[in-house]
MIVEXDREN-361504 format. One line per 3 residues: number of its first residue (from 0); their letters; for each residue x, y negated, z of C-alpha. Coordinates in Angstrom, 1 decimal. Layout:
BEGIN
NUM) a) X,Y,Z  ... .
//
This chain:
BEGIN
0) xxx) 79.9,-150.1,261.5  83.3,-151.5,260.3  86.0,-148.8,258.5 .
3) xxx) 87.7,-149.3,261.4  85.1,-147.7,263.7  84.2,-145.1,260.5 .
6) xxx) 87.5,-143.6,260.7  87.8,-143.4,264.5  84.7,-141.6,264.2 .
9) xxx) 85.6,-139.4,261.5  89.2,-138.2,263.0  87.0,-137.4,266.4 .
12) xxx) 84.6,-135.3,264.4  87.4,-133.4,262.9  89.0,-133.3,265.9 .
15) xxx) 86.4,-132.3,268.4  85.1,-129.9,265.5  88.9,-128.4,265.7 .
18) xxx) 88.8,-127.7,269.3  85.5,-125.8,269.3  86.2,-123.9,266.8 .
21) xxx) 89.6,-122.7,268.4  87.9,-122.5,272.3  85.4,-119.8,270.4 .
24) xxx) 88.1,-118.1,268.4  89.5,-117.3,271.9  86.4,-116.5,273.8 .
27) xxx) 84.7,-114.0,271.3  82.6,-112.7,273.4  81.2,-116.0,274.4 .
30) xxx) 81.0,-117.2,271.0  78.5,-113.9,269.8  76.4,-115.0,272.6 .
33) xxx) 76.3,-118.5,271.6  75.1,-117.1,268.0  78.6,-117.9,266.0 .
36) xxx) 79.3,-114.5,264.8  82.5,-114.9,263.1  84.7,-113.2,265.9 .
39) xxx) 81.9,-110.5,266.3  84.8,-107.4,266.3  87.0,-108.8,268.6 .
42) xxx) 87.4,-109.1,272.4  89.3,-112.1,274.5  93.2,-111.3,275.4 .
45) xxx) 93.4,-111.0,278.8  96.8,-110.1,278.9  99.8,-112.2,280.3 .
48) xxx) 100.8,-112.9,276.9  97.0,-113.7,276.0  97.0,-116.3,279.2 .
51) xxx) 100.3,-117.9,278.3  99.2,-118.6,274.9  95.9,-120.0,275.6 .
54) xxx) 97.7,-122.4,278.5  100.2,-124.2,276.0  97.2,-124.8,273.7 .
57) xxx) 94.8,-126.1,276.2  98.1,-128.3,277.2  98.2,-129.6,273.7 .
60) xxx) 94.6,-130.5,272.9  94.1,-132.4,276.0  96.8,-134.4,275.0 .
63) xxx) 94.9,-134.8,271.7  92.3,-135.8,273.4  93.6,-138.0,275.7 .
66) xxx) 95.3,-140.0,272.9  91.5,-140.8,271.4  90.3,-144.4,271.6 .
69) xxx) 87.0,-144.2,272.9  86.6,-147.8,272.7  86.3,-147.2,269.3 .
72) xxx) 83.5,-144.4,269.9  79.4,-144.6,270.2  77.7,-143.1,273.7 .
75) xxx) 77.0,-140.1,272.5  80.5,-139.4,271.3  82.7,-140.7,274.6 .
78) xxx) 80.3,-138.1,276.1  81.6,-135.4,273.9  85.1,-136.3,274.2 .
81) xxx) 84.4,-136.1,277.8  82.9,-132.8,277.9  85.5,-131.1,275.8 .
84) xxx) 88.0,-132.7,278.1  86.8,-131.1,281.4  86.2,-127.9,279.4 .
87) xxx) 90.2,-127.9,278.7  90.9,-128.9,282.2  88.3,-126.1,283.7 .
90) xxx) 90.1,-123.7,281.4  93.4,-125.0,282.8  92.6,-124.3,286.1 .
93) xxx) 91.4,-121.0,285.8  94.0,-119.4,284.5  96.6,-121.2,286.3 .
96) xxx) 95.1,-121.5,289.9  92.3,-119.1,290.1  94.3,-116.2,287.7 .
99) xxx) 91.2,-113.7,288.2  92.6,-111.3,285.8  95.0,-110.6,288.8 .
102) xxx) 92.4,-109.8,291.5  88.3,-109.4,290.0  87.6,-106.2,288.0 .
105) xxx) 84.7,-107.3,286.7  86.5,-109.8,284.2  87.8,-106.9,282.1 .
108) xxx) 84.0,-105.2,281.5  83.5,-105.4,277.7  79.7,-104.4,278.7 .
111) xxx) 78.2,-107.9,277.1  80.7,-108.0,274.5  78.8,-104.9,273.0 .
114) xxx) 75.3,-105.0,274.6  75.1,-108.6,272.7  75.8,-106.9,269.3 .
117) xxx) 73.1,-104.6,269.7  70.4,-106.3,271.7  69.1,-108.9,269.1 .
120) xxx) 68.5,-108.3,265.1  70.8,-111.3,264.0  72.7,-109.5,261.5 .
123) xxx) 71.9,-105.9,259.8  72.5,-103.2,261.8  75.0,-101.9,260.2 .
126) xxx) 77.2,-105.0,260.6  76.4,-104.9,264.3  77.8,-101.6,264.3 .
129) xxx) 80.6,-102.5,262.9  81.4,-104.9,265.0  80.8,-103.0,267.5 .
132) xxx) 83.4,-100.6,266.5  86.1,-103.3,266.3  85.0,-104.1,270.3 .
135) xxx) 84.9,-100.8,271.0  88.3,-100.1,269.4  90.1,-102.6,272.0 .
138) xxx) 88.8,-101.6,274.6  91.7,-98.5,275.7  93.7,-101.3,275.9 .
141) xxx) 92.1,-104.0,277.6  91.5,-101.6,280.5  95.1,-100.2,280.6 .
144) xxx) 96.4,-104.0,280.7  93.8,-104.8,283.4  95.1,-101.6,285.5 .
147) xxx) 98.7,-103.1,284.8  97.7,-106.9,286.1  95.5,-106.5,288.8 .
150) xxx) 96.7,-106.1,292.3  94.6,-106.7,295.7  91.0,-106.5,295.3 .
153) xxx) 88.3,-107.7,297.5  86.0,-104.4,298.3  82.8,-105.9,297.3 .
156) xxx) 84.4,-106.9,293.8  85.4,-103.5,293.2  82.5,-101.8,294.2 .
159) xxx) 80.1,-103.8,291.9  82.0,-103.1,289.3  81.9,-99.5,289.5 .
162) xxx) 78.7,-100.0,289.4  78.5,-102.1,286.3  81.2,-100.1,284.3 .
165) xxx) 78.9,-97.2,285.0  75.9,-99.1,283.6  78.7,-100.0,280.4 .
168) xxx) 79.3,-96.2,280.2  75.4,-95.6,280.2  74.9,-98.1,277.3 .
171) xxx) 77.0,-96.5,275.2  75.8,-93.2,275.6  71.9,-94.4,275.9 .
174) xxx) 71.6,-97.8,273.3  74.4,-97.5,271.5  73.7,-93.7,270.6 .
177) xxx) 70.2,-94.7,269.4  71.1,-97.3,267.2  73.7,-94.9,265.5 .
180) xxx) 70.5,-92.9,265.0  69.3,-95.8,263.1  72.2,-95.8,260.7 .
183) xxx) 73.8,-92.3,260.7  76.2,-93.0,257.6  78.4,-95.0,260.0 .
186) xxx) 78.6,-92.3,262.5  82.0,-91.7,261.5  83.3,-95.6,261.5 .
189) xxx) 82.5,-95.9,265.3  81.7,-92.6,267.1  85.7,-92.7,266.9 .
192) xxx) 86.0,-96.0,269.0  82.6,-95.2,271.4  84.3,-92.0,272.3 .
195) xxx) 87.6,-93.8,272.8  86.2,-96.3,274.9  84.0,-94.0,277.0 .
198) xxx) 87.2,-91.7,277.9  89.2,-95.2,279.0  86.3,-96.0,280.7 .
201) xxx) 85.8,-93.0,282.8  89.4,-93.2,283.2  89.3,-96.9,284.6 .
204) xxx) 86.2,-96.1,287.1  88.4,-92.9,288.4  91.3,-95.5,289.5 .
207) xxx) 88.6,-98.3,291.0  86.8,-95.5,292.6  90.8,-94.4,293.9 .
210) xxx) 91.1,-98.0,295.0  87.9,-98.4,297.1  89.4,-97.1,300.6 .
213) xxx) 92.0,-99.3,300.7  90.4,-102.5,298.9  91.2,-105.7,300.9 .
216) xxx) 91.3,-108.8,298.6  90.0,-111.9,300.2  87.2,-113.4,297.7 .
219) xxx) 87.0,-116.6,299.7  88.7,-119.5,297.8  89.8,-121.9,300.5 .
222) xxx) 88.8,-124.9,301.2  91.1,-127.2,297.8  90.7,-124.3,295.4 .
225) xxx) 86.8,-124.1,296.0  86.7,-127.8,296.1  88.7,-128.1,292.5 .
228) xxx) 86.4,-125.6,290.8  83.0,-127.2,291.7  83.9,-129.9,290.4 .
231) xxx) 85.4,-128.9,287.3  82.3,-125.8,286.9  79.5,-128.2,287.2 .
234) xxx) 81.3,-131.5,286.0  79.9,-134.0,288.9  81.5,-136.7,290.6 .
237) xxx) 80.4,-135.5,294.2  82.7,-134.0,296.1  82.8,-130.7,298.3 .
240) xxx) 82.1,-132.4,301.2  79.3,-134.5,300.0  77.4,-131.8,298.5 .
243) xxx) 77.4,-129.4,301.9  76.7,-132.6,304.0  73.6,-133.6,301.8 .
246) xxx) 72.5,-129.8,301.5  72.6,-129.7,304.9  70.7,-133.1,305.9 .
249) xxx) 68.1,-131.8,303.3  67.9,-128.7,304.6  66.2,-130.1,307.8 .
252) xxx) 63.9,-132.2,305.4  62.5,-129.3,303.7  62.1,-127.5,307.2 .
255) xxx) 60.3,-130.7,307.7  57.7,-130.0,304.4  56.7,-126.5,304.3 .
258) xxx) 56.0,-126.7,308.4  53.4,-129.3,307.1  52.3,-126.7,304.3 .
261) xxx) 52.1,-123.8,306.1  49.8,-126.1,308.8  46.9,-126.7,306.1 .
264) xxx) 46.9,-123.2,305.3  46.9,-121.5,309.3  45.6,-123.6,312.1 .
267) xxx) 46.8,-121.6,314.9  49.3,-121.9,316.8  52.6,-124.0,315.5 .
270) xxx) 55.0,-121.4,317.3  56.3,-118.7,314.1  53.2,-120.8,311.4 .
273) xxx) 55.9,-120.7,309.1  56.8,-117.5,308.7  53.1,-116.2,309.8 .
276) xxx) 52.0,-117.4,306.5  54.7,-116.3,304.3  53.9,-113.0,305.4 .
279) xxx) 50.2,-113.3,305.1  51.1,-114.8,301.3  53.4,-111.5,300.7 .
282) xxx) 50.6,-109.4,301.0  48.5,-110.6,298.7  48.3,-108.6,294.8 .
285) xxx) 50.5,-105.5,294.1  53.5,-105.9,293.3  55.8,-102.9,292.5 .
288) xxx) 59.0,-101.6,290.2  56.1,-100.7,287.7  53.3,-103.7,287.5 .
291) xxx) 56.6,-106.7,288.2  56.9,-107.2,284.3  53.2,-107.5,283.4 .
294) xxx) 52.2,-109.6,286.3  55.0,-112.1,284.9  54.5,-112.1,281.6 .
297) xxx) 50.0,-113.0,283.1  52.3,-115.8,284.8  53.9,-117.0,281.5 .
300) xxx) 50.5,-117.5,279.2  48.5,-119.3,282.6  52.0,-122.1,283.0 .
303) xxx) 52.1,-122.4,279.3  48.7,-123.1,279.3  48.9,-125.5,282.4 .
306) xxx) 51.9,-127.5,280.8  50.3,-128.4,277.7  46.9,-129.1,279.7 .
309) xxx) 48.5,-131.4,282.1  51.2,-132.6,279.2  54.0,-132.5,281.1 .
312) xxx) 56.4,-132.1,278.2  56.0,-131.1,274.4  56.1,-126.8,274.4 .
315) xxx) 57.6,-125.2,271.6  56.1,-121.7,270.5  59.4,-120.3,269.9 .
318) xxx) 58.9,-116.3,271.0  60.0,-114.8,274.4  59.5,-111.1,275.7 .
321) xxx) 59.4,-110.4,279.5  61.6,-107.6,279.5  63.2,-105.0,282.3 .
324) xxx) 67.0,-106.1,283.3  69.6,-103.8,281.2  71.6,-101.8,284.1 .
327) xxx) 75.2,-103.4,283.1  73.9,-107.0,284.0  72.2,-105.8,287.7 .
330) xxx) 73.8,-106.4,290.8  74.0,-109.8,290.8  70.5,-112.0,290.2 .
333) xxx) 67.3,-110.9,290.5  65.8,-112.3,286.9  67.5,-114.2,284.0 .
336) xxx) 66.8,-116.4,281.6  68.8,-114.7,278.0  67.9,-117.1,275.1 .
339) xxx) 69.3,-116.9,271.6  72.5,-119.0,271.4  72.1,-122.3,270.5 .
342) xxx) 73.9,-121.8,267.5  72.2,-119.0,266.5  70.7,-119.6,262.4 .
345) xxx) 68.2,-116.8,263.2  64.9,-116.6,264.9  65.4,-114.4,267.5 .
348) xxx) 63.5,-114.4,270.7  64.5,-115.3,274.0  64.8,-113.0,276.8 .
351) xxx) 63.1,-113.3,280.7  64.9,-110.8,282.3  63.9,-109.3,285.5 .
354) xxx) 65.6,-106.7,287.7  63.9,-103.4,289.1  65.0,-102.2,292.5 .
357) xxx) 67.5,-99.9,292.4  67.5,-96.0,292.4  69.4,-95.7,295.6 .
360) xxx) 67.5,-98.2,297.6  65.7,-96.7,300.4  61.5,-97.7,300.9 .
363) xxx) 61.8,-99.9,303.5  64.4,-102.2,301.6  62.1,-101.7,298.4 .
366) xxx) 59.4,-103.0,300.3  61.0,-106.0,301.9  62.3,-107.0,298.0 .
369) xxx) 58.8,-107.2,297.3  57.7,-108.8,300.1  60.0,-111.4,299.2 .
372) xxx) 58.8,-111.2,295.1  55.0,-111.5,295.8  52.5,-112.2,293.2 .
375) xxx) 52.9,-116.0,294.7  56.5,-115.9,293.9  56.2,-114.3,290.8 .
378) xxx) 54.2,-117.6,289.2  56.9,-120.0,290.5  59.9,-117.6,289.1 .
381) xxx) 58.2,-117.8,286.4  58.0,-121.7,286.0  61.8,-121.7,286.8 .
384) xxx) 62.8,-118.6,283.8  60.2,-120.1,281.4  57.7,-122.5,281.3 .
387) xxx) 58.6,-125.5,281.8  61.4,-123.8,282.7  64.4,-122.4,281.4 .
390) xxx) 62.8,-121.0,278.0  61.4,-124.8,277.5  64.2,-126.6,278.1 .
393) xxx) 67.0,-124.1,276.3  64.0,-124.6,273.5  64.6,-128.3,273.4 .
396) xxx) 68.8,-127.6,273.2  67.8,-125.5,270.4  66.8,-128.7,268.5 .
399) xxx) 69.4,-130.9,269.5  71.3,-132.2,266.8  74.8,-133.7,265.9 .
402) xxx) 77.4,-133.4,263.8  79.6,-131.7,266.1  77.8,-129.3,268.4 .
405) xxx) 79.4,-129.9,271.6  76.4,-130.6,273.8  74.7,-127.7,272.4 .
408) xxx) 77.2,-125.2,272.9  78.9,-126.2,276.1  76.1,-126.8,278.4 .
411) xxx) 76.0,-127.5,281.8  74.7,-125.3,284.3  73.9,-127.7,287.1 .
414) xxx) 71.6,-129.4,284.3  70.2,-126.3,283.1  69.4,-124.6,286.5 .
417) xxx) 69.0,-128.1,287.8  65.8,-128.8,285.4  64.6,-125.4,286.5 .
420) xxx) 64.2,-125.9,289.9  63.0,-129.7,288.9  60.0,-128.2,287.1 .
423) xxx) 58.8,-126.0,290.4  58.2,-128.9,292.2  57.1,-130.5,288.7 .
426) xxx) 54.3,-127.7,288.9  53.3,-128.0,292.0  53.1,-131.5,292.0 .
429) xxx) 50.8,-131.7,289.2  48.1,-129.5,290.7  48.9,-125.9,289.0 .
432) xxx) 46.9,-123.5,290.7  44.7,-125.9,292.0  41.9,-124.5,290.2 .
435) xxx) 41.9,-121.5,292.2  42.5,-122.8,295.7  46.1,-121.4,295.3 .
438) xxx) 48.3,-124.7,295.4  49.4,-124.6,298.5  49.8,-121.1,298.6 .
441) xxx) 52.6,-121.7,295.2  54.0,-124.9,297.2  54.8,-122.4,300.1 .
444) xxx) 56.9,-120.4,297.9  58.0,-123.5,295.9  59.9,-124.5,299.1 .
447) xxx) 60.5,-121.7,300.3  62.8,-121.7,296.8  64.1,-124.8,297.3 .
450) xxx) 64.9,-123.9,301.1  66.6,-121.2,299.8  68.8,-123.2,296.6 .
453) xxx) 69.4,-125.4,299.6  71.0,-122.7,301.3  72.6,-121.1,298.6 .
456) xxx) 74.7,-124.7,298.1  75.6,-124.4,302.0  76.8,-120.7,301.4 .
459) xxx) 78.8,-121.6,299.0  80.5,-124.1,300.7  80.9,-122.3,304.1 .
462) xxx) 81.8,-119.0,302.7  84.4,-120.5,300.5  85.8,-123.6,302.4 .
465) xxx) 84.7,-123.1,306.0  85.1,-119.1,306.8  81.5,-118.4,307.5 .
468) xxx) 80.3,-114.7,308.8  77.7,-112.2,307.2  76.5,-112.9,310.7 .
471) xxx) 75.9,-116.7,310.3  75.2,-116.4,307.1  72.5,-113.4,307.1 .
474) xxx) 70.8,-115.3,310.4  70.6,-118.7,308.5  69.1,-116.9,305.6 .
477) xxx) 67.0,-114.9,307.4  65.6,-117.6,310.2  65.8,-120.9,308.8 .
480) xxx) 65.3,-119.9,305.1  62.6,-117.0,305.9  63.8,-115.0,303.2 .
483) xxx) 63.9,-111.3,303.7  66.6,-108.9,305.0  67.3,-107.5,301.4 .
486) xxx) 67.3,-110.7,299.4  69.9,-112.2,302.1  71.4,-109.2,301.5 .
489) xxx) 72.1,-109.6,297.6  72.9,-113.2,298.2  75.6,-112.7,300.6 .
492) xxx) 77.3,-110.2,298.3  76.8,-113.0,295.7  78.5,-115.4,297.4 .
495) xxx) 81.4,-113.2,297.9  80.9,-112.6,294.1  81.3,-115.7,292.7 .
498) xxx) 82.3,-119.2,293.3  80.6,-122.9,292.9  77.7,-121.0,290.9 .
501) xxx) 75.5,-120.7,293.8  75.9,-124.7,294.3  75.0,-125.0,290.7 .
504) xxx) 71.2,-125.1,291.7  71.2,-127.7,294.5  73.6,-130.1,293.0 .
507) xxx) 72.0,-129.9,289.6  68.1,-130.4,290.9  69.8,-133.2,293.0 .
510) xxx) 70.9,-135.0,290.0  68.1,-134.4,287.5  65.3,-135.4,290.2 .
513) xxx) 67.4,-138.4,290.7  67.7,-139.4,286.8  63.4,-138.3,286.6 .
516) xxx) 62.8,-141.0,289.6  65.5,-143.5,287.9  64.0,-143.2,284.5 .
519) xxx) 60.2,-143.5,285.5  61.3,-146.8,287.2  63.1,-148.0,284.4 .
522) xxx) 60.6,-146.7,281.5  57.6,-147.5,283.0  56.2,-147.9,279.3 .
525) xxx) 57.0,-144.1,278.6  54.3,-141.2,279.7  55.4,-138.5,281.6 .
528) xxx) 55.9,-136.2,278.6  57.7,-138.9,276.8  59.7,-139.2,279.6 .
531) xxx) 60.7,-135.6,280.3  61.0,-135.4,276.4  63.9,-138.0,276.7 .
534) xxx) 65.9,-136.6,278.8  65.6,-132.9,277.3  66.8,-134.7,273.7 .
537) xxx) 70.5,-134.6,274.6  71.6,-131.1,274.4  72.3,-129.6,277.9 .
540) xxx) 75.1,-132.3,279.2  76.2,-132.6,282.8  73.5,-134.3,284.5 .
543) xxx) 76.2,-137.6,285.0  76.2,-137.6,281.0  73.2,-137.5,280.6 .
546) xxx) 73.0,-140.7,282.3  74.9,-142.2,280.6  73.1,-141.3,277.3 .
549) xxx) 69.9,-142.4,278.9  71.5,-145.8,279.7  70.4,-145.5,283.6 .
//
C-alpha cells in the first residue's frame, strides 16, 4: 500500500467514522437499539427546527462524501462510502419529500425509545432508569410539537396509533412501574417524568381519538414518490416497474409449484387441490394464543438441530428466548425477529417475537389467524425468525469486523429479510422434515410464504403507484395467495401503513438467491456451508454490495 493510498484510507476512516457518529447523535433512539448507549436520555427532534437542521447537515456530508477519491479506496471501503451515501440521500428524501412528521402519528410514539431501556440488562438498572427519565422528560413536548405539525391524517394511521400510544401508556404503568420496584431510591428522579409523560400522553390520545371522525389523509404515495423511496429504502438498482412486473411473472410460477405439491399430497380431483390441502394441513396440532410460544420455541431446537446435521452454515450458540410480542409493537407483523444491536459490547440475547391475537377479536377471526399459523407454519416461521434465519444470520453481523462499523450498523433490509426467506426454501430443499413424512407438507407452507412475499411486493406497488382496492387486493390475497380472511386483513392495513417495506422481502430473496446460484457456479471448490458462510461475512450490505464484495 503506498502513503498515498494510507492516507486516502485514513481521512475516509475518520471521515466515515464522523458521519456515523453524528447520524446516531441524531437518531437516539435508533442508536440505543443498535447497542451505542451514549444518547440513551435523549429523544430525536422532530420539530421544524429539528428537520431544518438535520437537512443542511445531510447537504454537507454528502458533499464530503462525494469529494472522496474512491479510486484510491479497497472493495470493502467504496462499499462503505456507498452505503453512507444513500443513507444521506434516504435521509434527504424523507424529510424533504415524504415530511411524515406532517401527516403519520405514529412517528412521534416514544414507546421504543423507552421499552429499549428497559427490555435488555445492558447497563445497571439504575442507569436504565435514568435514562429513561431523560426520555420521559421530553416527551410533553414532542407530543405538543407533533399536535402543532401534523395536519391530514389517513384514518387507518390514526387509529393504529391510538392503539399503540395506549400500549405506550400501558408500559409505563405495567414495566416501567415494576422496574422502579426494583430500584425504589430513584423513585423520585423519574416518577416526575413517567407521570408527566403519562398525562401528555392521555392528552395526545384524547385529540387523535377527537380526530378519528373526520380523518381523511391519503397514505398512498403515488406512483414517483413510491418509486424514489424503494429505491433509496432497499438500495437496489431495479426499478418500480421491474420489481411489480417480475413479482408478477413469478407469481404465476409459484402458482405453477405448489399446484404440483399439493398433487403428491391429494390425488383427487385438481378443481380447489390447492386450497383442499392447505386446509387439511391447518388442521393438523393445536395451535392457540396459549400453546403458539412453546410449539415455536419445539420448532427452534429441531431446525437448529437440522442445520448443523445437514451443515448448511456454521450456527452460533449465541442465546434467544421465544417470547410474547410487547403490546406497543402489535398491530403491524405477526412475529419479529429483536436481536441485540450489533454494536452492542454485552451479551444480551436475542428476541423471537411473536404476536397473540388480540382482545377484541371475535372467535371466528381468532380461528382463521390460526388456521393460517398452523403447526406447519409455525416450523417455517420459525426457519425465517431464527434458524437459519434471522437469529443466524444477525449472529454472523454480530461478528463482522472493520474499522469503521458501517456495514454492521446500517444494514439492509432487503438482505436481511431477503436471506430469511432464502433459507425457507434452503430448508425445504435440503430434506427438513423428511424424516417424518412431513416435507411436503412444510414445502406447502413454504410456498404458500413465498406466494404470499410475492404478493406482498405486488401490494406494495399497486397500493402505492397503481390505486388498487381492499377489493382487489383482499380477492388476490385471499384466491390466488390462499391466505386467510384475517391475515389479508392485517396486510392490507399494512400496506396502507407503510411504504416499500413490504417489497423488502421479494426484492431482497430475488437478489440473494441470485448471488447463492452465481456464487455456487463460480466457487464450485467451496461446500455449501463455506459458501453460505461467505456471503454472511460481510455485515448486512445491500444485496448489490454484497456482490460486489464477493467479486461476482
Amino acid at each position: 500500500m503506498t502513503d498515498q493510498t494510507q492516507q486516502a484510507t485514513a481521512d475516509f476512516h475518520h471521515l466515515a467514522g464522523a458521519v456515523l457518529d453524528e447520524l446516531l447523535e441524531r437518531h437516539p433512539e435508533w442508536a440505543t437499539i443498535l447497542g451505542d448507549h451514549r444518547f440513551d436520555d435523549r429523544l430525536a427532534d422532530l420539530g421544524p427546527a429539528g428537520v431544518s437542521e438535520e437537512l443542511a447537515w445531510a447537504a454537507r456530508r454528502l458533499a464530503d462524501l462525494e469529494a472522496v477519491d474512491t479510486d484510491a479506496l479497497d472493495t470493502a471501503e467504496r462499499v462503505d462510502a456507498a452505503l453512507l451515501h444513500n443513507q444521506l440521500l434516504d435521509r434527504t428524501f424523507a424529510l424533504e419529500e415524504l415530511r411524515e412528521t406532517s401527516w403519520d402519528p405514529l412517528v412521534a410514539n416514544p414507546g421504543t425509545a423507552v421499552y429499549t431501556l428497559l427490555a435488555r440488562d445492558f447497563a445497571p438498572l439504575g442507569d436504565r432508569l435514568r435514562s429513561a427519565a431523560g426520555r420521559l422528560a421530553a416527551v410533553p413536548e414532542r407530543l405538543a410539537i407533533a399536535r402543532d405539525t401534523l395536519g391530514a391524517m389517513p384514518k387507518v394511521h390514526v387509529e393504529t396509533a391510538i392503539g399503540q400510544f395506549t400500549g405506550t401508556r400501558t408500559l409505563l404503568a405495567t414495566e416501567l412501574e415494576r422496574r422502579l420496584s426494583d430500584e425504589p431510591s430513584l423513585r423520585s428522579e423519574v416518577e416526575p417524568a413517567r407521570d408527566a409523560a403519562v398525562e401528555a400522553i392521555d392528552e395526545h390520545l384524547d385529540w387523535l381519538r377527537s380526530r378519528l371522525a373526520a380523518a381523511e389523509g391519503d397514505p398512498r404515495l403515488g406512483a414517483e414518490r413510491f418509486s424514489r423511496k424503494l429505491a433509496l429504502t432497499l438500495d437496489t438498482a431495479n426499478d418500480a416497474d421491474a420489481v411489480l412486473a417480475r413479482a408478477e411473472a413469478d407469481l404465476e410460477r409459484l402458482e405453477g409449484l405448489i399446484a404440483d405439491t399439493a398433487a403428491r399430497l391429494d390425488d383427487g380431483d385438481t378443481q380447489g387441490r390447492v386450497r383442499r390441502v392447505l386446509d387439511r394441513l391447518a388442521g393438523d396440532g393445536e395451535v392457540d394464543d396459549d400453546t403458539i410460544v412453546g410449539l415455536c420455541v419445539d420448532a427452534m431446537a429441531q431446525t437448529t438441530e437440522f442445520v448443523r446435521a445437514a451443515d448448511l452454515v456454521t450456527v452460533h450458540d449465541d442465546p434467544v428466548e421465544i417470547i410474547v410480542m410487547p403490546e406497543i409493537h402489535r398491530g403491524v407483523a405477526v412475529a419479529y425477529c429483536d436481536p441485540p444491536g450489533p454494536l452492542e459490547s454485552a451479551s444480551l440475547p436475542t428476541y423471537f417475537a411473536v404476536s397473540p391475537t388480540p382482545a377484541d377479536w371475535t372467535e371466528e377471526r381468532v380461528r382463521s389467524f390460526f388456521r393460517e399459523y398452523n403447526a406447519h407454519m409455525l416450523q417455517n416461521l420459525t426457519v425465517h425468525e431464527a434458524m437459519p434465519g434471522h437469529v443466524l444470520q444477525l449472529a454472523h453481523n454480530k461478528r463482522y469486523q472493520a474499522p469503521v462499523p458501517v456495514r454492521k450498523a446500517m444494514w439492509s433490509g432487503s438482505f436481511v429479510e431477503g436471506w430469511a426467506v432464502y433459507a425457507e426454501e434452503l430448508m425445504v430443499d435440503a430434506g427438513y422434515r423428511s424424516d417424518q413424512g412431513l416435507n411436503d407438507a412444510l414445502r406447502m407452507q413454504q410456498l404458500k410464504m413465498q406466494l404470499r412475499m410475492t404478493i406482498n411486493a405486488i401490494l406494495d406497488a399497486r397500493v402505492h403507484a397503481h390505486g388498487m382496492t381492499e377489493d382487489e387486493a383482499m380477492r388476490l390475497m385471499m384466491e390466488r395467495g390462499h391466505q386467510e380472511e384475517g391475515e389479508a386483513a392485517g396486510k392490507w392495513r399494512r400496506a396502507l401503513l407503510s411504504s416499500s417495506q413490504l417489497s423488502t422481502y421479494y426484492v431482497g430473496y430475488v437478489e440473494v438467491a441470485d448471488i447463492a446460484r452465481d456464487l455456487a457456479t463460480a466457487r464450485q471448490d467451496l461446500s455449501q456451508r463455506e459458501r453460505h458462510d461467505a456471503m454472511l461475512a460481510h455485515g448486512s450490505p445491500a444485496p448489490r454490495h454484497l456482490r460486489t464484495l464477493l467479486d461476482l
